[in-house]
PDB file of N, CA, C and O in Angstrom:
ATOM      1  N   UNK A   1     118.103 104.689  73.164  1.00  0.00           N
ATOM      2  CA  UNK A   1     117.712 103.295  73.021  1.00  0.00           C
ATOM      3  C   UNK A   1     116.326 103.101  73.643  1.00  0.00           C
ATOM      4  O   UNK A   1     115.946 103.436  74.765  1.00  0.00           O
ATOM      5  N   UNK A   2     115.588 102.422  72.561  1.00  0.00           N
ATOM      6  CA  UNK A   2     114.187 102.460  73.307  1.00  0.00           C
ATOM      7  C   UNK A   2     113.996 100.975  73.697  1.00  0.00           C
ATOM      8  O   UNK A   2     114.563 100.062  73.098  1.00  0.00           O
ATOM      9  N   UNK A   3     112.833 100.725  75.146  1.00  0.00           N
ATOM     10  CA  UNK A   3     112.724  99.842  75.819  1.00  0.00           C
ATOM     11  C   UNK A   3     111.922  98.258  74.734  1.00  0.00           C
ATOM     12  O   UNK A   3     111.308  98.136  73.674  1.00  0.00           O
ATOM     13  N   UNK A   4     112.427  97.360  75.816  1.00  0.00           N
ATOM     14  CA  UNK A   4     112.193  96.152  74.820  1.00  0.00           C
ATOM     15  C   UNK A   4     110.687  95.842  75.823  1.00  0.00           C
ATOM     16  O   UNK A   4     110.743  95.667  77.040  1.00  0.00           O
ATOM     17  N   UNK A   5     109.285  95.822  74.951  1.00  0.00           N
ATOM     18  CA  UNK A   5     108.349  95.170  75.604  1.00  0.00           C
ATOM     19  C   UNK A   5     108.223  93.778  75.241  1.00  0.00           C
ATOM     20  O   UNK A   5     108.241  93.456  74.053  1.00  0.00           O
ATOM     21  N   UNK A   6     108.079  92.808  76.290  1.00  0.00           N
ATOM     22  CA  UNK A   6     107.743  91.504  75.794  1.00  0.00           C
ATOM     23  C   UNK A   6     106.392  90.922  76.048  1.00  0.00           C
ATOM     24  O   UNK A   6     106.016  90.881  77.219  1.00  0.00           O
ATOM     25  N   UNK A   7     105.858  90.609  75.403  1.00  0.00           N
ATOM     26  CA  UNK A   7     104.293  89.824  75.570  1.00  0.00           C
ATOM     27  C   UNK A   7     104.302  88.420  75.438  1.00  0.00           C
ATOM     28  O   UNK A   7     104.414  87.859  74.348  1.00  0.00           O
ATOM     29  N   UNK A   8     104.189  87.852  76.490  1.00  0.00           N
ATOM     30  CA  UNK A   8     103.716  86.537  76.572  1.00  0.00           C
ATOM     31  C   UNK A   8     102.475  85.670  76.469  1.00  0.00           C
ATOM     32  O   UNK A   8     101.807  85.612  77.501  1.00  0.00           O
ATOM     33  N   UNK A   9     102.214  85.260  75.841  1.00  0.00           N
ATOM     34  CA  UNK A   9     100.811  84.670  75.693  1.00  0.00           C
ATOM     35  C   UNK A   9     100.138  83.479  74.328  1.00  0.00           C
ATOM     36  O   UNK A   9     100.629  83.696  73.220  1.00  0.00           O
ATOM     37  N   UNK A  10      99.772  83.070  74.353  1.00  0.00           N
ATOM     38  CA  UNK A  10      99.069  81.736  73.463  1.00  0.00           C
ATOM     39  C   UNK A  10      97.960  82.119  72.730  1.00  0.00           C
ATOM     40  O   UNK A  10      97.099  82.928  73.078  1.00  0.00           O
ATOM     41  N   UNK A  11      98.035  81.417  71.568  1.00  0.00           N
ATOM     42  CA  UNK A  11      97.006  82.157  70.871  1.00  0.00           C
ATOM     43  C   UNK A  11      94.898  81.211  71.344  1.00  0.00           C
ATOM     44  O   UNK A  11      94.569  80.046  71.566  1.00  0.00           O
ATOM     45  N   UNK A  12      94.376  82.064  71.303  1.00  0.00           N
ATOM     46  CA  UNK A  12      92.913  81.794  71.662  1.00  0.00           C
ATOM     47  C   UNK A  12      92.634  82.063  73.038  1.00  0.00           C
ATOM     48  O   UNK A  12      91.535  81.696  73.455  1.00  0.00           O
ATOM     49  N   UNK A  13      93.675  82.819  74.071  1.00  0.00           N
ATOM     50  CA  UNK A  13      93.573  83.385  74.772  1.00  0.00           C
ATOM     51  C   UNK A  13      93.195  84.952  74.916  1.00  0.00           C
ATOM     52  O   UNK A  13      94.060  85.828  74.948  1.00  0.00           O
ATOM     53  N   UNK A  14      91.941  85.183  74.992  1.00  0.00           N
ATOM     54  CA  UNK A  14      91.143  86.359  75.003  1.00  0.00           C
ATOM     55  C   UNK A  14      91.779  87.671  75.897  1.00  0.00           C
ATOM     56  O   UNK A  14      91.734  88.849  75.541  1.00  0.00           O
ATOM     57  N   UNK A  15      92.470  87.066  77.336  1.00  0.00           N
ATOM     58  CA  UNK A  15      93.136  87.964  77.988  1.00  0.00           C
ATOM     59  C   UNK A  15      94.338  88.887  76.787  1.00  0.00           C
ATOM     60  O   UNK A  15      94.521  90.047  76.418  1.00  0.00           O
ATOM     61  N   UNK A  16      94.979  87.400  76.507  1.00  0.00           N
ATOM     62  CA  UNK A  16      95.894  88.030  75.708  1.00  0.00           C
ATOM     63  C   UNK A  16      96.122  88.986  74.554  1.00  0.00           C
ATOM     64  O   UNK A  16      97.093  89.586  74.094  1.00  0.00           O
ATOM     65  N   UNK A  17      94.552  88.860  74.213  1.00  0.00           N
ATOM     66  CA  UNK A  17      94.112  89.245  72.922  1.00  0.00           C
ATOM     67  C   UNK A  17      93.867  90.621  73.223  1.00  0.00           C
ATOM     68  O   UNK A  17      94.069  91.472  72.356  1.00  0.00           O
ATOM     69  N   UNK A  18      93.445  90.934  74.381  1.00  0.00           N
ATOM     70  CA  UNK A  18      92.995  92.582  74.860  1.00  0.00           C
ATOM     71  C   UNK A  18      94.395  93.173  75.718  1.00  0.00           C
ATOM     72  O   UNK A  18      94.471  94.397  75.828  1.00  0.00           O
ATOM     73  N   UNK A  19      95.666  92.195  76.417  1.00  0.00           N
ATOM     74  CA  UNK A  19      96.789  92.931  76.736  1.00  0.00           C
ATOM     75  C   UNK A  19      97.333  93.285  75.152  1.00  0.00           C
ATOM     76  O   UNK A  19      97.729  94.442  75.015  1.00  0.00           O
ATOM     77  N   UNK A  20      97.379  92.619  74.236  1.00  0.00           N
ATOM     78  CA  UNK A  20      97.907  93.687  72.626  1.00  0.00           C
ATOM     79  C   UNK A  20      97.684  94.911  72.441  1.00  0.00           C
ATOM     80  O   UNK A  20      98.426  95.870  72.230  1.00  0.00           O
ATOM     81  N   UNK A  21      95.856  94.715  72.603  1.00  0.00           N
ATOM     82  CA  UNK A  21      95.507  95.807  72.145  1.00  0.00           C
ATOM     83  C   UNK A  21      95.644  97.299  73.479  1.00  0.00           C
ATOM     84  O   UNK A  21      95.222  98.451  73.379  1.00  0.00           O
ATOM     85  N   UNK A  22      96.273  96.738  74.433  1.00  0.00           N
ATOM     86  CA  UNK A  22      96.581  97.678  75.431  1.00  0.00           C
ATOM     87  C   UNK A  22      97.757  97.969  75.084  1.00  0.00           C
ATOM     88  O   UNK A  22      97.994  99.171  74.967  1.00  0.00           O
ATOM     89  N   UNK A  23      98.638  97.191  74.866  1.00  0.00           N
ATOM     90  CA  UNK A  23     100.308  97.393  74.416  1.00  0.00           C
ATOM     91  C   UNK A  23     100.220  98.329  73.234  1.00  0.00           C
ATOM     92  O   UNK A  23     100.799  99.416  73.241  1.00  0.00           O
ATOM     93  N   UNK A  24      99.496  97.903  72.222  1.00  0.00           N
ATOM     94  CA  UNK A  24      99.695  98.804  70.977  1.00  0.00           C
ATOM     95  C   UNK A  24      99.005 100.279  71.372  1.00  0.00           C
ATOM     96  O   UNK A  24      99.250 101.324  70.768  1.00  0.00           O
ATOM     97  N   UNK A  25      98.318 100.182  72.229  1.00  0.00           N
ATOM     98  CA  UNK A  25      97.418 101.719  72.618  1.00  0.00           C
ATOM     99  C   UNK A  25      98.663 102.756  73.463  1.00  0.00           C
ATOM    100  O   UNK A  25      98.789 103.974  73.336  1.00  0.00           O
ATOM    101  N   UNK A  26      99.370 101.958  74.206  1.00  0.00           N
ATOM    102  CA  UNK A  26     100.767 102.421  74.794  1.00  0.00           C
ATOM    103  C   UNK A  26     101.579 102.663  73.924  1.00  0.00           C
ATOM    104  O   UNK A  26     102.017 103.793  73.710  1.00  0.00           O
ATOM    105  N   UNK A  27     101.929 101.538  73.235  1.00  0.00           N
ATOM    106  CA  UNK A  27     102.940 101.988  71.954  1.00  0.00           C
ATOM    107  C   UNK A  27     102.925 103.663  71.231  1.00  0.00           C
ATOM    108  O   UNK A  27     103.832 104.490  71.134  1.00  0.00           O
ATOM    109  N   UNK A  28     101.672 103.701  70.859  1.00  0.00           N
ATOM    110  CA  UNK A  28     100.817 104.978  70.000  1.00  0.00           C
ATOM    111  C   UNK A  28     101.344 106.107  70.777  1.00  0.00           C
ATOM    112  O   UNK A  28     101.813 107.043  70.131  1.00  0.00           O
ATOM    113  N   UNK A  29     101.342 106.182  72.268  1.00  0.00           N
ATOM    114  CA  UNK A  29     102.138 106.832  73.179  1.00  0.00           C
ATOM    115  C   UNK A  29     103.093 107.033  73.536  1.00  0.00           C
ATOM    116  O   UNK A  29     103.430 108.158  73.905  1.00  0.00           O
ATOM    117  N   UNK A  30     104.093 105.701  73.556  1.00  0.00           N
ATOM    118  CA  UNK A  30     105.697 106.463  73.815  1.00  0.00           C
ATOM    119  C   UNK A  30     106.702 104.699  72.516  1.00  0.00           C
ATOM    120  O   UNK A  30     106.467 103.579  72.063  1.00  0.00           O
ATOM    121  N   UNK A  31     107.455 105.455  72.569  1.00  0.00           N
ATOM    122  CA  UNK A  31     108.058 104.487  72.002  1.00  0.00           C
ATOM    123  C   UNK A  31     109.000 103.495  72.100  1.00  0.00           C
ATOM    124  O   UNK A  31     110.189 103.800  72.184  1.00  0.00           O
ATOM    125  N   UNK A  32     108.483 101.854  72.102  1.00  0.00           N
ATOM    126  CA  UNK A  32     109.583 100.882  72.443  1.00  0.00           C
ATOM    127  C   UNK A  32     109.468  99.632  71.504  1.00  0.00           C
ATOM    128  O   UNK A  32     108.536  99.520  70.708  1.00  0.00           O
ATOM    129  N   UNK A  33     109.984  99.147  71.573  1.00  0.00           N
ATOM    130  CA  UNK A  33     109.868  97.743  70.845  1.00  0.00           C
ATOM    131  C   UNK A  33     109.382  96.911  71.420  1.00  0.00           C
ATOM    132  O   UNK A  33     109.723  96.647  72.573  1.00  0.00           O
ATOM    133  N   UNK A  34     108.155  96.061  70.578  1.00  0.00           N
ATOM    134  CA  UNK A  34     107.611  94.922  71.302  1.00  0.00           C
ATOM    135  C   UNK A  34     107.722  93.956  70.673  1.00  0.00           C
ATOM    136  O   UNK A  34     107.845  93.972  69.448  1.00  0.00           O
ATOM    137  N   UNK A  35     107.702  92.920  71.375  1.00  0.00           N
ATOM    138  CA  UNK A  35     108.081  91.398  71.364  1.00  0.00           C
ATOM    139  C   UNK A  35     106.954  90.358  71.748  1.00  0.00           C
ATOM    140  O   UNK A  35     106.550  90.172  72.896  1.00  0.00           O
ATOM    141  N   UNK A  36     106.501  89.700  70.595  1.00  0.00           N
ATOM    142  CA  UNK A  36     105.047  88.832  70.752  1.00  0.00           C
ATOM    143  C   UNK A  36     105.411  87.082  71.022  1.00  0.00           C
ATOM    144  O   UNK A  36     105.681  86.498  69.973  1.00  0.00           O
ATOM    145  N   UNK A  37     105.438  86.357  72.076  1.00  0.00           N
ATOM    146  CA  UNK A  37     106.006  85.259  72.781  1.00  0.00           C
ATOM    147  C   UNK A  37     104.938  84.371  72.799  1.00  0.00           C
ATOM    148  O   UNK A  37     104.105  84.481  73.699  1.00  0.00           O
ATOM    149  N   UNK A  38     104.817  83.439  71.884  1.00  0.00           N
ATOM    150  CA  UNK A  38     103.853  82.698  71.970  1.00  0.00           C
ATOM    151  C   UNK A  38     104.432  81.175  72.855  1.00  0.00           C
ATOM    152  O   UNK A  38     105.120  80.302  72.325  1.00  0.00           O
ATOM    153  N   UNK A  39     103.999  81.166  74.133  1.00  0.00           N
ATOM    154  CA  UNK A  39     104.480  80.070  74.733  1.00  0.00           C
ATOM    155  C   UNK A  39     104.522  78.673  74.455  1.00  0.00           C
ATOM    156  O   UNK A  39     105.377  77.842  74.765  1.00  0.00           O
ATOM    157  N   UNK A  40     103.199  78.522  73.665  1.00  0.00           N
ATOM    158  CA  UNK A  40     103.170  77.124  72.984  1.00  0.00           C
ATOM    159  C   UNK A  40     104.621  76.632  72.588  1.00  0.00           C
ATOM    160  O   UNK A  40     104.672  75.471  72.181  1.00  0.00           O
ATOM    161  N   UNK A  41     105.447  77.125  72.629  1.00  0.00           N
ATOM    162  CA  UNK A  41     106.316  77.023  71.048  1.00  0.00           C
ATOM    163  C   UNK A  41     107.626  76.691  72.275  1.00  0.00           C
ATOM    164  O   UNK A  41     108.677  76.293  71.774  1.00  0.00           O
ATOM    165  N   UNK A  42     107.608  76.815  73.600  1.00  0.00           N
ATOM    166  CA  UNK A  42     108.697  76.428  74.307  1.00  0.00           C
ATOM    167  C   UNK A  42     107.744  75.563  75.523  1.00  0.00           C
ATOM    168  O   UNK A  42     106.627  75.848  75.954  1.00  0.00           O
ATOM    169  N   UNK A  43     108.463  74.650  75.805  1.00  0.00           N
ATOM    170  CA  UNK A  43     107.831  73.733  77.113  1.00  0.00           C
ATOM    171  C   UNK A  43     107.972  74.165  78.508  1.00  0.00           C
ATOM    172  O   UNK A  43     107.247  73.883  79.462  1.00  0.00           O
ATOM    173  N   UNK A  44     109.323  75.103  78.457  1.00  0.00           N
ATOM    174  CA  UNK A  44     109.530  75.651  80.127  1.00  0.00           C
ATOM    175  C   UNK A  44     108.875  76.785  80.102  1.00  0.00           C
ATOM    176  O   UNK A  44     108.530  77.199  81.208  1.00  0.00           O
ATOM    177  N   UNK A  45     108.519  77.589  78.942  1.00  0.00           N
ATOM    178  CA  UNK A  45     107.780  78.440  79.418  1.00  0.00           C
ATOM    179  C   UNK A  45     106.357  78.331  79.569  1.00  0.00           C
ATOM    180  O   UNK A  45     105.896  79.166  80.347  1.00  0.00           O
ATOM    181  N   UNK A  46     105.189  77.227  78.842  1.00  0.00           N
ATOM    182  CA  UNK A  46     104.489  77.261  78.869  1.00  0.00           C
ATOM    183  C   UNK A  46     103.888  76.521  80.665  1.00  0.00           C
ATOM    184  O   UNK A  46     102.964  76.714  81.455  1.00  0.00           O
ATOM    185  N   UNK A  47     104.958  75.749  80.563  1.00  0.00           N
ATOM    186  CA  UNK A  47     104.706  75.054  82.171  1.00  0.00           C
ATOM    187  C   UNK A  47     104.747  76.646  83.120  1.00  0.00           C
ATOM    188  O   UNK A  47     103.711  77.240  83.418  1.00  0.00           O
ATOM    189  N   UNK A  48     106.320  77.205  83.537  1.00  0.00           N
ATOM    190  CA  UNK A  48     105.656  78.427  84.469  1.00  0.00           C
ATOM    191  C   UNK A  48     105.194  79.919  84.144  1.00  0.00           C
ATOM    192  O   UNK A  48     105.366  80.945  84.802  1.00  0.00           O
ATOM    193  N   UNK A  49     104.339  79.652  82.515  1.00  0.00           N
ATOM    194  CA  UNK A  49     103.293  81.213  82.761  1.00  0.00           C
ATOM    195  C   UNK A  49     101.860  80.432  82.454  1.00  0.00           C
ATOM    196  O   UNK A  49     100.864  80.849  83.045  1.00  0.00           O
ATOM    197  N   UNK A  50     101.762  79.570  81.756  1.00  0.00           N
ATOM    198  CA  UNK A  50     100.359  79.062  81.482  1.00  0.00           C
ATOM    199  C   UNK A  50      99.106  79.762  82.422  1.00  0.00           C
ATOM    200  O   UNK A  50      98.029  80.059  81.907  1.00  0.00           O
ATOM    201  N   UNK A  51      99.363  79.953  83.685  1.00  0.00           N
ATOM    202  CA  UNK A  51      98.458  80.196  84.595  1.00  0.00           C
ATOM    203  C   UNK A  51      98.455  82.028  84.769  1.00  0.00           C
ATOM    204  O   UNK A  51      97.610  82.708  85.352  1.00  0.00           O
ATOM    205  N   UNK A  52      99.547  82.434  84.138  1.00  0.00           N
ATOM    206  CA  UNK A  52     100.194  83.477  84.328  1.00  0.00           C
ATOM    207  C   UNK A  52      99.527  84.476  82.970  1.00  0.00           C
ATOM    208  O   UNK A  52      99.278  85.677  83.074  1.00  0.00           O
ATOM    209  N   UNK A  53      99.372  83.830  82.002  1.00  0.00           N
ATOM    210  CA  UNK A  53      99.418  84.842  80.916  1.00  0.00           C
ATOM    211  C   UNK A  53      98.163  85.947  80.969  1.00  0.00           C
ATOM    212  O   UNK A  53      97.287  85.680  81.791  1.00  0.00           O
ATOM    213  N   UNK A  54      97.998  87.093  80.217  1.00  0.00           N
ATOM    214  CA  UNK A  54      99.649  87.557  79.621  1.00  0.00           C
ATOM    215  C   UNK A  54     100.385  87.941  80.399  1.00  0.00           C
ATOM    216  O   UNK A  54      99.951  88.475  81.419  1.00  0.00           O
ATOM    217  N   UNK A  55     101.895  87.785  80.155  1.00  0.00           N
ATOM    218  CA  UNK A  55     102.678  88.299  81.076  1.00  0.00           C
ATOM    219  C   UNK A  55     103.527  89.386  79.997  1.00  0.00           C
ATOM    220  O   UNK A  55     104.062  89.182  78.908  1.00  0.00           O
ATOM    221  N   UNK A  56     103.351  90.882  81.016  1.00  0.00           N
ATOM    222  CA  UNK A  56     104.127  91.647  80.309  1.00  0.00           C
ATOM    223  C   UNK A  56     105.621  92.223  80.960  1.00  0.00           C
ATOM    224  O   UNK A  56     105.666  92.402  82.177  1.00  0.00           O
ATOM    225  N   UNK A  57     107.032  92.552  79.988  1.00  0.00           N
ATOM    226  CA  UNK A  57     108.095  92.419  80.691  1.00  0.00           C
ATOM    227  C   UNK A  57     108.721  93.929  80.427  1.00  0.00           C
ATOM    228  O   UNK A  57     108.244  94.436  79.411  1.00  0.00           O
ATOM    229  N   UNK A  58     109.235  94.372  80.796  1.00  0.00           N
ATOM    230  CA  UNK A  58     109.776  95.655  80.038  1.00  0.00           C
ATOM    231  C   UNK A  58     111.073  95.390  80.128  1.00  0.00           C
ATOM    232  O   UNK A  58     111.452  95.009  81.235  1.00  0.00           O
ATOM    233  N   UNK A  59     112.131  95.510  79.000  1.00  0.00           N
ATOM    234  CA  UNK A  59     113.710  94.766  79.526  1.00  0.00           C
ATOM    235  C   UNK A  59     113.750  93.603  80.055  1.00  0.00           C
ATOM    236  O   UNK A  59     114.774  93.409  80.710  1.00  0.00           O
ATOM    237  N   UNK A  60     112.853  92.561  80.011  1.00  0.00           N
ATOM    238  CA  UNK A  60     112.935  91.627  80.784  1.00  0.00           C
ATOM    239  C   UNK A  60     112.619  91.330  82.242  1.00  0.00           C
ATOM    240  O   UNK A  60     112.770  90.297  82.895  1.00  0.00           O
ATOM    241  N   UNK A  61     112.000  92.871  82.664  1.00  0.00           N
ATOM    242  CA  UNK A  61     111.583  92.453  83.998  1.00  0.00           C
ATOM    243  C   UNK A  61     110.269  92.491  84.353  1.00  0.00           C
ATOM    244  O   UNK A  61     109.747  93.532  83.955  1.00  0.00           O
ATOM    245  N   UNK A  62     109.300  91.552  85.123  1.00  0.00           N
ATOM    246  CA  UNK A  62     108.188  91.549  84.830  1.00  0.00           C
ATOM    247  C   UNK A  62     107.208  92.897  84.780  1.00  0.00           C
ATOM    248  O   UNK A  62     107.520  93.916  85.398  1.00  0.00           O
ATOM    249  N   UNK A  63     106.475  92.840  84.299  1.00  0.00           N
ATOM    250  CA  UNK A  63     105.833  94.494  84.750  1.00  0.00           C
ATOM    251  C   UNK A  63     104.088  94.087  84.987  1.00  0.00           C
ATOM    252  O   UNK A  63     103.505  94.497  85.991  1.00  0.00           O
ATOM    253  N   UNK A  64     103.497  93.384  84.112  1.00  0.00           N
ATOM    254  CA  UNK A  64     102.231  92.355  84.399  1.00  0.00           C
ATOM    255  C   UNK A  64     101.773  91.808  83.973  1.00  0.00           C
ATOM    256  O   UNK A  64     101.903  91.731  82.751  1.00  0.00           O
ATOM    257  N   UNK A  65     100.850  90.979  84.690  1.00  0.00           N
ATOM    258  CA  UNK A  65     100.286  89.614  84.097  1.00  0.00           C
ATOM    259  C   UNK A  65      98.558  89.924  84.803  1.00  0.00           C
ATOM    260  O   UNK A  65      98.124  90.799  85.552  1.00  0.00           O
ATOM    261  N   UNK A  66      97.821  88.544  84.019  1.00  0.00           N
ATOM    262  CA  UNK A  66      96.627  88.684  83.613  1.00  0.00           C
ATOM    263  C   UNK A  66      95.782  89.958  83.171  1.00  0.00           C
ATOM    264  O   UNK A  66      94.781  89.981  82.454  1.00  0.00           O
ATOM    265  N   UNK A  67      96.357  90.867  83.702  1.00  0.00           N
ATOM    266  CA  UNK A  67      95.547  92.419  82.582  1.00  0.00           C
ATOM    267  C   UNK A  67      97.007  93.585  82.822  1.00  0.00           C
ATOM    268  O   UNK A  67      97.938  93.480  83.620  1.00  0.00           O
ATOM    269  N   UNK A  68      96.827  94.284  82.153  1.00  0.00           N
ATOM    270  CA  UNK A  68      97.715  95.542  81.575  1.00  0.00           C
ATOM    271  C   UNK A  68      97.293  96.734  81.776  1.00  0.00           C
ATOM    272  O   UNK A  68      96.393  97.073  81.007  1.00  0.00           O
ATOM    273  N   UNK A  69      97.616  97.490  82.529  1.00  0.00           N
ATOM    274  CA  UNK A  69      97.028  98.709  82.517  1.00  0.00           C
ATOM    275  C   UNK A  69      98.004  99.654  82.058  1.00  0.00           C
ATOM    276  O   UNK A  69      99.198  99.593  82.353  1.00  0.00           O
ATOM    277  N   UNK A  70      97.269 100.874  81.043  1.00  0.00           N
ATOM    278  CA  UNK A  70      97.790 100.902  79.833  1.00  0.00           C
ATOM    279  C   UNK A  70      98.695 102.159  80.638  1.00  0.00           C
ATOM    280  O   UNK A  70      99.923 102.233  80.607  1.00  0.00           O
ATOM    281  N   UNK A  71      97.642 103.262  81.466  1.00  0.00           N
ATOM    282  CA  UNK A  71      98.502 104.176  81.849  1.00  0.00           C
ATOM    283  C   UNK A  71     100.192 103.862  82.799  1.00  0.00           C
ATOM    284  O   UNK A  71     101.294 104.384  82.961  1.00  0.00           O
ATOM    285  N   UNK A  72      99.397 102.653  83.205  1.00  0.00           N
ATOM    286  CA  UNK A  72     100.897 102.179  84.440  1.00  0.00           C
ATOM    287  C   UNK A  72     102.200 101.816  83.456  1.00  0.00           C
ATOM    288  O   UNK A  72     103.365 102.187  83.592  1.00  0.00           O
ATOM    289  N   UNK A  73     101.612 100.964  82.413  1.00  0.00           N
ATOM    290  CA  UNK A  73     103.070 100.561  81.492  1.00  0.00           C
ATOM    291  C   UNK A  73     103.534 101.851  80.691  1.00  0.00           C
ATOM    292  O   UNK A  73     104.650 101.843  80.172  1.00  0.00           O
ATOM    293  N   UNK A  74     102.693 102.977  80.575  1.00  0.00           N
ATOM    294  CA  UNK A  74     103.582 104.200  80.022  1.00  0.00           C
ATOM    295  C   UNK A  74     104.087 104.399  80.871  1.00  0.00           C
ATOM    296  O   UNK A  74     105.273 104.325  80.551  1.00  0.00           O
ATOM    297  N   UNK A  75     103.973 104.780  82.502  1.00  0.00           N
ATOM    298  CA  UNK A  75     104.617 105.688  83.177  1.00  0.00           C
ATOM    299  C   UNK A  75     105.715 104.647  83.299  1.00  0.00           C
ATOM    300  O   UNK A  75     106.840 105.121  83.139  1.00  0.00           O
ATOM    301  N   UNK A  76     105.663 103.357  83.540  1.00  0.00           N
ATOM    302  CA  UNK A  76     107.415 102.839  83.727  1.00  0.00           C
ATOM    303  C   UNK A  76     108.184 103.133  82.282  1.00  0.00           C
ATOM    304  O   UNK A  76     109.294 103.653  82.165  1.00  0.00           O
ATOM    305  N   UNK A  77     107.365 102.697  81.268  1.00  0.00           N
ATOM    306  CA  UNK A  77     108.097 103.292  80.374  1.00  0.00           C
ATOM    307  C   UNK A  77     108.858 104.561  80.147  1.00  0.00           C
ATOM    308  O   UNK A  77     110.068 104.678  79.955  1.00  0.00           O
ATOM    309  N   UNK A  78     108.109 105.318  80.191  1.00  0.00           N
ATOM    310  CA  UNK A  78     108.775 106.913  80.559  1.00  0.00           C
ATOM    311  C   UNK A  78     109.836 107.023  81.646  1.00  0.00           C
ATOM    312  O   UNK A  78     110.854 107.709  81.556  1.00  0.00           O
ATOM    313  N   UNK A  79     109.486 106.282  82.664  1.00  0.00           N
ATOM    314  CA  UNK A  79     110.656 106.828  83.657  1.00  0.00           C
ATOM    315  C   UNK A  79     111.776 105.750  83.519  1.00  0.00           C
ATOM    316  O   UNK A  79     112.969 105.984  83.710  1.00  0.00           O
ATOM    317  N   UNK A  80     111.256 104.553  83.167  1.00  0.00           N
ATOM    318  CA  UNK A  80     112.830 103.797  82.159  1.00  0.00           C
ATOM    319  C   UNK A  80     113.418 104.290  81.614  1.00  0.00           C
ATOM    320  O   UNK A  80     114.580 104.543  81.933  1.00  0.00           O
ATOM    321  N   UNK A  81     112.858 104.650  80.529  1.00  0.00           N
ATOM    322  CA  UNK A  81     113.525 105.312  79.277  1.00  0.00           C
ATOM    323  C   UNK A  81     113.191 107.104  78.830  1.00  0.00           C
ATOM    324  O   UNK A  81     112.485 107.348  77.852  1.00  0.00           O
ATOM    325  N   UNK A  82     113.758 108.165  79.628  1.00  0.00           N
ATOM    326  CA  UNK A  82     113.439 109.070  79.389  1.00  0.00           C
ATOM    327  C   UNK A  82     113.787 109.528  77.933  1.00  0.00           C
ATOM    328  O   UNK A  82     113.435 110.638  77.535  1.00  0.00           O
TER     329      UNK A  82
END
């Protein structure tokens, strides 16, 4: 079973726009499913990540917000999900 990534973020947000292209550069590397969360679209979430985004989750647990670093989200990935 491969890991669930979640991406949080709004669209015209530039951060967010370069954690994708970090997620998909990870993706290319190991394999999980990702999940694209546009906060606009719920009110409790946009109230506590607005300040937060992107926020990235692996299974639901946070892993990071405002930038992504691509090698760190493989290695949890990998040692999540061997």
């Amino acid at each position: 079973m491969s890991a669930v990534v979640t991406l949080y973020g709004r669209p015209g947000c530039h951060l967010c726009e370069e954690a994708l292209v970090v997620v998909q550069r990870a993706r290319a590397r190991v394999a999980f499913e990702l999940v694209e969360v546009d906060i606009e679209g719920d009110d409790e979430l946009f109230r506590r990540m607005l300040e937060r985004i992107p926020v990235v989750t692996i299974d639901g647990r946070d892993h990071a917000e405002l930038f992504v670093d691509e090698q760190a989200l493989v290695s949890a990935l990998s040692s999540a999900h061997p």
